[in-house]
Each structure stands twice: as structure tokens, then as C-alpha cells.
C-alpha positions as CSV (number, residue, x, y, z in Angstrom):
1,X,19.5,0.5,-6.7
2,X,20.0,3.7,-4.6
3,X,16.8,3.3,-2.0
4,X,16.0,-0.4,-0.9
5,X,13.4,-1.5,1.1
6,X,14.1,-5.2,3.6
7,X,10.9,-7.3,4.0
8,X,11.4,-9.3,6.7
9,X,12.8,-12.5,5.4
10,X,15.4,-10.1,3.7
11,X,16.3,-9.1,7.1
12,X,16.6,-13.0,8.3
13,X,18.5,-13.7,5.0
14,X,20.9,-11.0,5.5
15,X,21.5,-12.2,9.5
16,X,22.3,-15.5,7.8
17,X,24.8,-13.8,5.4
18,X,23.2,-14.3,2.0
19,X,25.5,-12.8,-0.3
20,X,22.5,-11.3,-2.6
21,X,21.0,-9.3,0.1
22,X,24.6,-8.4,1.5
23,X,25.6,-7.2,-2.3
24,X,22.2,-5.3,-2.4
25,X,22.8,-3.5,1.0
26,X,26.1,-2.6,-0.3
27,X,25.1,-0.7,-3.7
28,X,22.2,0.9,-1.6
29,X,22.7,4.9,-0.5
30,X,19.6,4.3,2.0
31,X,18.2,1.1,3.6
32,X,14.6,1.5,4.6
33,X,13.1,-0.5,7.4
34,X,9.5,-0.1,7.5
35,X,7.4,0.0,10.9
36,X,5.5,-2.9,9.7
37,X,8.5,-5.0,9.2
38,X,10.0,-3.6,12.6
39,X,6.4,-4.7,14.4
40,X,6.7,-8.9,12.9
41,X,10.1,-8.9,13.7
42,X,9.4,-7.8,17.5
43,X,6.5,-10.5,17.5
44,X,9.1,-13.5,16.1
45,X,11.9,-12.3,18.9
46,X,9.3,-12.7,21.1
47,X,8.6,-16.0,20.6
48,X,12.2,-17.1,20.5
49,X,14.9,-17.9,23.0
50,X,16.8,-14.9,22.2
51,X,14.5,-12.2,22.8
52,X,17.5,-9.7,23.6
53,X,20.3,-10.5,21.5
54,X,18.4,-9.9,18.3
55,X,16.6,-6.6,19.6
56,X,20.1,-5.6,20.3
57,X,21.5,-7.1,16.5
58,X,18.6,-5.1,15.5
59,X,19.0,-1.9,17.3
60,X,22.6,-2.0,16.0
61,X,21.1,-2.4,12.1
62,X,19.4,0.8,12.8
63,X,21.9,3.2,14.2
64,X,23.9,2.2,10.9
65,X,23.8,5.7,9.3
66,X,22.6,4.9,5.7
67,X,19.5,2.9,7.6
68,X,15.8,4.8,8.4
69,X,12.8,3.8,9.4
70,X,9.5,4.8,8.1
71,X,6.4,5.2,9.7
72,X,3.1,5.9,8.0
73,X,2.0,8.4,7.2
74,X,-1.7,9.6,5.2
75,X,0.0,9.0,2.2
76,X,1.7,5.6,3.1
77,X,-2.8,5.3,3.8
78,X,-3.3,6.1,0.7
79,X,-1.1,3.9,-1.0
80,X,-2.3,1.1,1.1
81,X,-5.6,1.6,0.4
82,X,-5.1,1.6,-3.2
83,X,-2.9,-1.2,-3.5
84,X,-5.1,-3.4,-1.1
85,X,-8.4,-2.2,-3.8
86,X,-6.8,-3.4,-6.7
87,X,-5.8,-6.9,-5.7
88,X,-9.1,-7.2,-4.1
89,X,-10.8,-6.4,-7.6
90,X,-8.1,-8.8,-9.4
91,X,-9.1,-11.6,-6.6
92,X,-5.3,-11.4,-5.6
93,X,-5.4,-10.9,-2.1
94,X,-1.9,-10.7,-0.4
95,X,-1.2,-10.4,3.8
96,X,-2.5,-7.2,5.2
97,X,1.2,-6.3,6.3
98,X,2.5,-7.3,3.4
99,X,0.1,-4.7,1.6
100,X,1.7,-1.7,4.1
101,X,5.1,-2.7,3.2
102,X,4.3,-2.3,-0.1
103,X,2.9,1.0,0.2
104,X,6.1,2.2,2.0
105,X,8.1,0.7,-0.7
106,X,6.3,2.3,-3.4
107,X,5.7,5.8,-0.8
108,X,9.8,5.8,-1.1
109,X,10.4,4.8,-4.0
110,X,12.6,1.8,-2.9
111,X,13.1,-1.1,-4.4
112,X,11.6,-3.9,-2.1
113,X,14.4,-7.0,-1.7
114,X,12.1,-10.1,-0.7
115,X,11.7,-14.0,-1.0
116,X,7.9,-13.3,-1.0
117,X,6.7,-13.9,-4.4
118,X,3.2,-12.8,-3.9
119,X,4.7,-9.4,-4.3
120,X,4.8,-9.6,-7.6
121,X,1.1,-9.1,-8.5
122,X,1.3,-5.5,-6.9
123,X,1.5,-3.5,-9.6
124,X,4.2,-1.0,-10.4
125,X,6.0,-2.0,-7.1
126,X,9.5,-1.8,-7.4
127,X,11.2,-5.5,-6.6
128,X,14.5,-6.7,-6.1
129,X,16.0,-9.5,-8.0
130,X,18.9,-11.5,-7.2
């Protein structure tokens, strides 16, 4: 895998050291982080005890130079839309921010590393396995 995407239970696993996200990272040339991803990690800090530690853990994950972030853009839009239309027609409905990660994973080209299984049903989405 040369472009990986972290959900945000990947990141969590990786902060816990999981040895399959850490061996991913490692064969990875680029490590995406997607807004989306950024924006329910901000809202769980919030809620914890340790609001500024991890926004610093994180803001340290991002400066790493093989990490970016991607925004969206009309074609992440696009993707989004058409990913969110077909497992609306095949009654397969997934979370709404799940649906934009998946358009930035598939907008990239990244293979998405996730515990979410519901990802599976998006077709021709690119997912890790352990």
C-alpha cells in the first residue's frame, strides 16, 4: 500500500500501538487524514479530560512529513454524492461522515485502514486488511 487513508478508530488504534496499523503506516509513502476524520476527533477531545494533550499528539501526527490532510473539494462532492446514492438504492445506508471519508479515500486513491465493517458495502472502495 503506497497511499493510506486512517478512519478514526485507526487513528485510536494506532495511539494504542496496534502493531497492524503501525505495520501499515510504515509501508505507506503518504498517510492521509481526512477533514472529516480531523472534525470527530476534535468533537471526542472535547469531551474528554485531555482536551490538549491529544490536540498536541495530534498536531505532532500531522507535521510528520509523509502525513496530509485533505479537504473537499467538488470532486470529493461528487464522490460523496454518488457513493451516498448507491447505498441508498441498495437500502445500505452507512454514517454520513463515514460516506465523506469514503469519498476521500476513493478521491485519493488510498486504501482506507478501519475497524468499521460497514465499509465494506461501498463499492470499489479501497480497504485495508490486517
Amino acid at each position: 500500500m503506497r497511499k493510506v487513508l486512517l478512519d478514526t478508530n485507526a487513528y485510536t488504534h494506532l495511539l494504542r500501538g496496534d502493531k497492524a496499523v503501525l505495520d501499515a503506516l510504515g509501508h505507506a509513502d503518504t498517510v492521509f487524514m481526512s477533514v472529516f476524520v480531523l472534525g470527530e476527533l476534535y468533537a471526542g477531545f472535547r469531551g474528554g479530560e485531555r482536551e490538549s494533550q491529544n490536540r498536541a499528539q495530534l498536531d505532532d501526527f500531522l507535521r510528520r512529513p509523509t502525513v496530509r490532510v485533505l479537504t473537499a473539494t467538488l470532486e470529493t462532492s461528487d464522490i460523496f454524492g454518488s457513493i451516498k446514492h448507491r447505498l441508498w438504492k441498495a437500502g445500505t445506508p452507512i454514517p454520513i461522515n463515514d460516506v465523506w471519508i469514503a469519498a476521500h479515500a476513493t478521491e485519493s486513491g488510498s486504501h482506507l485502514i478501519t475497524y468499521d465493517t460497514h465499509f465494506a458495502g461501498v463499492a470499489g472502495l479501497l480497504l485495508w486488511r490486517e
